[in-house]
C-alpha positions as a Markdown table, in Angstrom:
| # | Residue | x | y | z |
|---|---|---|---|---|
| 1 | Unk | 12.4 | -21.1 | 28.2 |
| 2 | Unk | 13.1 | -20.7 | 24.7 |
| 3 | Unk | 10.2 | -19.0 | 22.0 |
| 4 | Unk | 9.6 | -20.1 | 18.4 |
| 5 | Unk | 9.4 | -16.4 | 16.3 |
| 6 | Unk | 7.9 | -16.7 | 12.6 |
| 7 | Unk | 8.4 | -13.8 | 10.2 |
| 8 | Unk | 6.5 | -12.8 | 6.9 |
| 9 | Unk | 8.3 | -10.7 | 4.0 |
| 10 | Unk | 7.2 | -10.2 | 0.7 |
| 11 | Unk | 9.3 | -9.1 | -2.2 |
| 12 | Unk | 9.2 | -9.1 | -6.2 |
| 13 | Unk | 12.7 | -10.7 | -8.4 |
| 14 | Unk | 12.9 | -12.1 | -12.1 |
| 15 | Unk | 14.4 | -14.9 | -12.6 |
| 16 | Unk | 14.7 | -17.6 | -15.8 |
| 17 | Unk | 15.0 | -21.3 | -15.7 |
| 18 | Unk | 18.0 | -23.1 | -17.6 |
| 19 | Unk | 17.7 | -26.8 | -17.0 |
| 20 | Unk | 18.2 | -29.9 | -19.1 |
| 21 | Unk | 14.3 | -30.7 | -20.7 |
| 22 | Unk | 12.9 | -27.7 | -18.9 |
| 23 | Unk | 13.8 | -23.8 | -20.4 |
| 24 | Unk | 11.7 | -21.1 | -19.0 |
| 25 | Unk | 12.3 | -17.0 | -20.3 |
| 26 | Unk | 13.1 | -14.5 | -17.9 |
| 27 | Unk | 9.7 | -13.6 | -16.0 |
| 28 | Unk | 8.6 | -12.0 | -13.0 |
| 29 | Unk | 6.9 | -13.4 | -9.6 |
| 30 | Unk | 5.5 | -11.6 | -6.3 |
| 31 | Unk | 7.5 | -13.9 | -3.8 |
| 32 | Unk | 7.0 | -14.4 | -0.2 |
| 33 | Unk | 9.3 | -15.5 | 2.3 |
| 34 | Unk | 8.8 | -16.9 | 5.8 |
| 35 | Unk | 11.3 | -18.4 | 8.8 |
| 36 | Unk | 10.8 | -19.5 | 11.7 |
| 37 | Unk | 13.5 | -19.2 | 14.5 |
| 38 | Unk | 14.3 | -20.4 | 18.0 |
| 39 | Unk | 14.9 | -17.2 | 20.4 |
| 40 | Unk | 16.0 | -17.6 | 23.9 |
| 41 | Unk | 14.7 | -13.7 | 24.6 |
| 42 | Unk | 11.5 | -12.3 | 22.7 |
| 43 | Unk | 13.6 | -9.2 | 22.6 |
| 44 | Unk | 16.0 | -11.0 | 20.0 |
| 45 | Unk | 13.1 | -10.6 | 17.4 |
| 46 | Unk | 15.0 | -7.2 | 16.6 |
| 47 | Unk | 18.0 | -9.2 | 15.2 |
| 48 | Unk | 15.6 | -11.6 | 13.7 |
| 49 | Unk | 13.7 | -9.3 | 11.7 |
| 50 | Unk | 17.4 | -7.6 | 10.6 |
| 51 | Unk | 18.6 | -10.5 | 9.1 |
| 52 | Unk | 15.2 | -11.4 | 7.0 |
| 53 | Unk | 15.4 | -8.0 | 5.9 |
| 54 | Unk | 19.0 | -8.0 | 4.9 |
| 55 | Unk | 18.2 | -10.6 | 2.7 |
| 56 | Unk | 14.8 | -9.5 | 1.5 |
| 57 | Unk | 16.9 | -6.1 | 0.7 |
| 58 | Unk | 19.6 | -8.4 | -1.7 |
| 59 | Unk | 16.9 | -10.2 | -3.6 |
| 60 | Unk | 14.1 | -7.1 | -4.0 |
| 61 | Unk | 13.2 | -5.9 | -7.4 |
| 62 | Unk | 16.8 | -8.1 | -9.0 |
| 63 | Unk | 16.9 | -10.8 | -11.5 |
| 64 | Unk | 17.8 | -13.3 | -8.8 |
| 65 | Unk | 20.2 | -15.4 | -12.4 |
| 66 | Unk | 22.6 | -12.6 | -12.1 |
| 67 | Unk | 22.9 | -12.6 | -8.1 |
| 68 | Unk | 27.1 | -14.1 | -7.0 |
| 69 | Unk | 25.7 | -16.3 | -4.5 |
| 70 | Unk | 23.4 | -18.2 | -6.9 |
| 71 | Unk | 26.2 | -18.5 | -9.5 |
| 72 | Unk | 25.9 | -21.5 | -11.5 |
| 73 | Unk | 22.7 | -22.4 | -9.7 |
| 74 | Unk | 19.0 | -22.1 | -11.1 |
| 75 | Unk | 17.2 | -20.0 | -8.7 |
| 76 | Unk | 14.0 | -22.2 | -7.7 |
| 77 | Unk | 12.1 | -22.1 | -4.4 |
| 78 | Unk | 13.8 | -24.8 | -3.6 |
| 79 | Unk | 17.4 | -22.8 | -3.7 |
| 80 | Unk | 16.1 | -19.7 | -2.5 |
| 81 | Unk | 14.6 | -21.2 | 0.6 |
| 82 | Unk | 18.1 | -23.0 | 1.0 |
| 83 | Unk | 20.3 | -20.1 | 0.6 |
| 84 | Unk | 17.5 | -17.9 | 2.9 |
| 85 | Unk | 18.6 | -20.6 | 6.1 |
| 86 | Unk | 22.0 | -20.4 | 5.4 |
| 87 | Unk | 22.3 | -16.7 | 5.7 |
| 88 | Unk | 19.7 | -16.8 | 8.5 |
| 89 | Unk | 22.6 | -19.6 | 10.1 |
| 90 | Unk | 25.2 | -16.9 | 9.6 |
| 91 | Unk | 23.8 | -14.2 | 10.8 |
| 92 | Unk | 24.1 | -16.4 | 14.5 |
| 93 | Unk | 20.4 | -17.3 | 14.4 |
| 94 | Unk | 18.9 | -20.6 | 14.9 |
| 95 | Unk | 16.4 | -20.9 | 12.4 |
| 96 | Unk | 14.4 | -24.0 | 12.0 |
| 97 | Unk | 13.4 | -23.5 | 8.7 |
| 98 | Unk | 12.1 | -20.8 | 5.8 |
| 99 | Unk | 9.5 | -21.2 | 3.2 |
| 100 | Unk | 9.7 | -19.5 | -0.1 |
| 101 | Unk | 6.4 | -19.4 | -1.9 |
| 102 | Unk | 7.0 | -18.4 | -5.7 |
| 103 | Unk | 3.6 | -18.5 | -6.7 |
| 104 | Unk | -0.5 | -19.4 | -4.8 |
| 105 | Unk | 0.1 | -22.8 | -5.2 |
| 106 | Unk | 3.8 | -23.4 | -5.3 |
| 107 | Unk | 6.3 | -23.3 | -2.3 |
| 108 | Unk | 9.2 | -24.9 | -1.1 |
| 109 | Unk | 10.1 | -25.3 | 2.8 |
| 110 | Unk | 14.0 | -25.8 | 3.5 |
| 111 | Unk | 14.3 | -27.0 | 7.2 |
| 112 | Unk | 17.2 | -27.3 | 9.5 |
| 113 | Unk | 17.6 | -31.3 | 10.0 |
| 114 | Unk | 16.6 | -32.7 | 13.7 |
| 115 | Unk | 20.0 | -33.7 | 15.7 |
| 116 | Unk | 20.8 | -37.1 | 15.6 |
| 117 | Unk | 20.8 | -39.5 | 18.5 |
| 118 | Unk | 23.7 | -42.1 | 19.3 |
| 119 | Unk | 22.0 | -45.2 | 20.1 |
């Protein structure tokens, strides 16, 4: 029997946009994160809840531009959410996916892509 855990974190990071046709000044949003993972054990959600946290901790009250592992990248949703799974991967979770929402009515969802079959 295996358990599908989701976790809820908020926390609040500057960041600016540099892209071609679309420049936006440094500004400030109250971001939420969630992931979901697969847990053999509810008594992983300990381990779980460490690695969210770890990361919430790296990105809390920064301006996520000058952060080494988004160097050279713009920090969207869309990255954060990506860079969220891969620590989540690393930290020897399975996570199916995490959703960062930047604003009410903008979010991006990064998920872990289904196995593929041999047919």
């Amino acid at each position: 029997m295996s358990f599908t855990l989701s976790l809820h974190r908020a926390f609040v990071a500057d960041h600016f946009h540099d892209l071609p046709g679309f420049q936006e000044d440094r500004h400030g949003h109250n971001w939420e994160v969630e992931a979901a993972v697969e847990l053999a054990l509810a008594a992983d959600e300990p381990a779980f809840a460490e690695a969210l946290d770890a990361w919430v901790r790296g990105v809390d009250y920064r301006l996520l531009n000058e952060l080494p592992a988004l160097a050279g990248r713009n920090p969207t949703a869309e990255v954060l959410a990506e860079w969220a799974l891969r620590e989540l991967q690393a930290s020897a979770l399975q996570p199916q996916w995490v959703k960062i929402r930047e604003k009410a009515n903008y979010w991006a969802l990064c998920r872990v892509p289904a196995a593929s079959v041999d047919r």
